[in-house]
C-alpha positions as CSV (number, residue, x, y, z in Angstrom):
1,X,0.0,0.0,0.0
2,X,1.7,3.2,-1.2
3,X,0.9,6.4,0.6
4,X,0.4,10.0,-0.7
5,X,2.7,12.4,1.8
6,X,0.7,15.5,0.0
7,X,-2.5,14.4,1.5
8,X,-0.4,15.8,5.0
9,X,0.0,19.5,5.9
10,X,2.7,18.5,8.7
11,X,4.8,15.1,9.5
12,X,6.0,14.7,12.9
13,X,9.8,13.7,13.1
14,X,11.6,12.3,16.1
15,X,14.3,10.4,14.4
16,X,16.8,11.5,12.9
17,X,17.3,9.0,10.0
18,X,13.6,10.2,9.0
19,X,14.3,13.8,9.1
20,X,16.9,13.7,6.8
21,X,15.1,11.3,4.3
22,X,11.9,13.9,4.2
23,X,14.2,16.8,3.9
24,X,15.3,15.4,0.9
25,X,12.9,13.6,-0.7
26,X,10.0,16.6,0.5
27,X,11.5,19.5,1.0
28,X,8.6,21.6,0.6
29,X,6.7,19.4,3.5
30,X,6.2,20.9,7.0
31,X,8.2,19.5,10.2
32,X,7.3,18.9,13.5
33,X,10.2,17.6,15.2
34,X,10.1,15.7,18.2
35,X,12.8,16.3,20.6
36,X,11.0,14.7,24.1
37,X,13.8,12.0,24.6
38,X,16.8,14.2,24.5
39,X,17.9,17.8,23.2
40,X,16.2,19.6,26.6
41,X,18.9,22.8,26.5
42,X,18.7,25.6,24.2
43,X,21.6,25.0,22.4
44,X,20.7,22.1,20.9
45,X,17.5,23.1,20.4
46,X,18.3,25.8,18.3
47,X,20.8,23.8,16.0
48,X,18.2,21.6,15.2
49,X,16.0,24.8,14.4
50,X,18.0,26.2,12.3
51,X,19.3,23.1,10.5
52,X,15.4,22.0,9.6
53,X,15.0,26.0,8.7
54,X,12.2,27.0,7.0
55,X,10.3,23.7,6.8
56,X,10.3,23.5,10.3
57,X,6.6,24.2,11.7
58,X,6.9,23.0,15.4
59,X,9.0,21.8,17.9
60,X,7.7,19.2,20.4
61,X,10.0,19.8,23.4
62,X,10.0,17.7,26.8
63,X,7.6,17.1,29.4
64,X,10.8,17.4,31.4
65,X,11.6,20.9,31.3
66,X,10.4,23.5,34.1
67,X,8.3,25.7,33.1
68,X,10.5,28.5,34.0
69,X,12.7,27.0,30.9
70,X,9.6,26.6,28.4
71,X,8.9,30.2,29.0
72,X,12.3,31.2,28.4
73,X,12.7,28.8,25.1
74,X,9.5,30.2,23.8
75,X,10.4,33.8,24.2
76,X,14.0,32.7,22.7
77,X,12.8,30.4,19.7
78,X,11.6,31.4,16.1
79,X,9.1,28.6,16.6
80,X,5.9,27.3,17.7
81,X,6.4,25.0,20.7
82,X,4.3,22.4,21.9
């Protein structure tokens, strides 16, 4: 069964193997990238932002990090968090 990836607005991404296959093979395709199992400081965060660039829709960050740091990364990041 083949599967049309235009039918999607958005994929969601946690590995990395994956993200570099869609970005790729669909550049044009939004990203949601999943980084609850790793990635929880800024730094990396951003790298991954900014490697992803402009297909990048949303970042999914960890149920891990205080709040005090999701308010900071969300004032910080050129992205919608979740």
């Amino acid at each position: 069964m083949e599967i049309n990836i235009f039918f999607f607005k958005a994929i969601r991404v946690q590995d990395t193997g994956v993200l570099e296959y869609i970005l790729q093979e669909f550049p044009d395709l939004k990203i949601q990238l999943i980084l609850e199992n790793g990635n929880h400081n800024l730094k990396a965060i951003s790298y991954w932002c900014s490697y992803i660039g402009k297909s990048l829709e949303r970042v999914v960050l960890s149920q891990e990090l205080t709040r005090k740091q999701l308010v900071d990364y969300s004032q910080k990041l050129d992205v919608n968090i979740e």
